[in-house]
C-alpha positions in Angstrom: 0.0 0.0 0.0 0.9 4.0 0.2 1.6 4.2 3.9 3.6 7.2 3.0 1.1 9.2 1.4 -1.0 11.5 3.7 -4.0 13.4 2.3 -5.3 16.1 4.8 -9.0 16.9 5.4 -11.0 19.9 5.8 -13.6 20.5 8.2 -17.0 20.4 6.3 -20.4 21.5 7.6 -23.1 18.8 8.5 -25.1 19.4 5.4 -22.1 19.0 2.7 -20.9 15.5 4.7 -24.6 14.6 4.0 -24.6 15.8 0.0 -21.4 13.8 -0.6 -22.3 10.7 1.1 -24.1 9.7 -2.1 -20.9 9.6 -4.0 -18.8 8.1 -0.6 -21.2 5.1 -0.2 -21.0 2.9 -3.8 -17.4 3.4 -3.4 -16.9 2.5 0.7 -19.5 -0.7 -0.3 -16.9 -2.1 -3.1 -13.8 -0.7 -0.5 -16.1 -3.2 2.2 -16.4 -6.4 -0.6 -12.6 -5.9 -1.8 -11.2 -6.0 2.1 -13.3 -9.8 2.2 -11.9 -10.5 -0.7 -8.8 -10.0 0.4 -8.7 -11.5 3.4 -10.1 -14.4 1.7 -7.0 -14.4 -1.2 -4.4 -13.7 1.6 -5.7 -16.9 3.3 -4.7 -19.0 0.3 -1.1 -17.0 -0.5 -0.3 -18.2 3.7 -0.8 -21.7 2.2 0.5 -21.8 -1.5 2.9 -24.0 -3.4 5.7 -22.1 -5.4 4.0 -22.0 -8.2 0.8 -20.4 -7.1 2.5 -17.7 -5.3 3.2 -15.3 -7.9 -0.6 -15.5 -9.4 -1.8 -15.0 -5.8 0.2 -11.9 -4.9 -0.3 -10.3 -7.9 -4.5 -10.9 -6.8 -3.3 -9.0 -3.8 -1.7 -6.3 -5.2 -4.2 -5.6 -7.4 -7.2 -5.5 -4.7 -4.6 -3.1 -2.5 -4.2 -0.6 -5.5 -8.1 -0.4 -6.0 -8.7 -0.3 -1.6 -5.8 2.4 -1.8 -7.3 4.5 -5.0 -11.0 4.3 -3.2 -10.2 5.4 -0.1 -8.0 8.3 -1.4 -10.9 9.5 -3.4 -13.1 9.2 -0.6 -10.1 11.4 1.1 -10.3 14.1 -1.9 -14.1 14.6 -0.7 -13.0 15.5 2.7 -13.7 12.0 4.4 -12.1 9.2 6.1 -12.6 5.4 5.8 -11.8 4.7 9.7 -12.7 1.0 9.6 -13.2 -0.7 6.1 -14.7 -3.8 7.6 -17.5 -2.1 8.8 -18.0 0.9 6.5 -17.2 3.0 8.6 -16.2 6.3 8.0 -15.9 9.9 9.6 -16.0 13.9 8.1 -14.3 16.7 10.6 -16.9 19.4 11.4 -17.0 21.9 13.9 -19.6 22.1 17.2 -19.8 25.2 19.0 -16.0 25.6 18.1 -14.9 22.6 19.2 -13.8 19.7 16.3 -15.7 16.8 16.3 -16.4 13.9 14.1 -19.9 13.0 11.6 -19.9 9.4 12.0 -21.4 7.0 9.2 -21.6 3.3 9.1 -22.5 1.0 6.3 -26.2 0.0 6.8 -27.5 3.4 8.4 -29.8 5.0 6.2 -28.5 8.5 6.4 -25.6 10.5 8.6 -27.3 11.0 12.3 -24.2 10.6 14.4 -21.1 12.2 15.2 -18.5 12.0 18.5 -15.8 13.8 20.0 -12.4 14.1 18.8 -11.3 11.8 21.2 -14.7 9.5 22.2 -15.0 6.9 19.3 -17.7 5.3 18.0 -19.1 4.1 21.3 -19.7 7.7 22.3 -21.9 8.6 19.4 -24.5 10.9 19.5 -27.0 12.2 17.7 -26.5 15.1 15.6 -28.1 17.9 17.0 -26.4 21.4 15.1 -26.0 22.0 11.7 
């Protein structure tokens, strides 16, 4: 992967996370099905013969370019992919001038949640400025 590349985010307002999560969610879904996948595909590289392993890390490293390209457009739109298993992924936004996070997760059916800089996901709550 490109551990070395860092993209920065801006802090967006609640209504702009919630007009680009229509473009974020096709693209964190196949980000989701790829990270299977390649659990799945590493499983068999751990237990190849010689010959296989070439065919099998090349499967690898193509699934890691297309996880890496995904998330770093999901980056360009000012989001972050905190935990591709899940879908999970947060926007920076500002409440009452503090920095805090708009939380999504695969499944919801629209961004209600966000949490402190420093809470996680367990102390989500429900959005409650603009």
């Amino acid at each position: 992967m490109h551990d070395d590349d860092v993209i920065l985010v801006s802090p967006i307002s609640v209504k702009e996370a919630k007009n680009r999560l229509r473009k974020i969610i096709p693209k964190l879904k196949i980000i989701q099905k790829n990270y299977y996948k390649y659990i799945q595909i590493e499983k068999k590289f751990r237990n190849a013969e010689l010959e296989e392993y070439s065919r099998i890390r090349y499967q690898l490293d193509v699934i890691e370019e297309d996880i890496y390209h995904l998330r770093r457009e999901i980056s360009m739109m000012d989001c972050i992919v905190k935990d591709p298993r899940i879908g999970l992924i947060d926007f920076i936004a500002y409440k009452e001038n503090k920095r805090v996070w708009l939380c999504f997760r695969l499944g919801e059916k629209k961004l209600n949640y966000y949490h402190g800089w420093n809470d996680g996901y367990i102390g989500r709550k429900l959005i409650d400025f603009d």
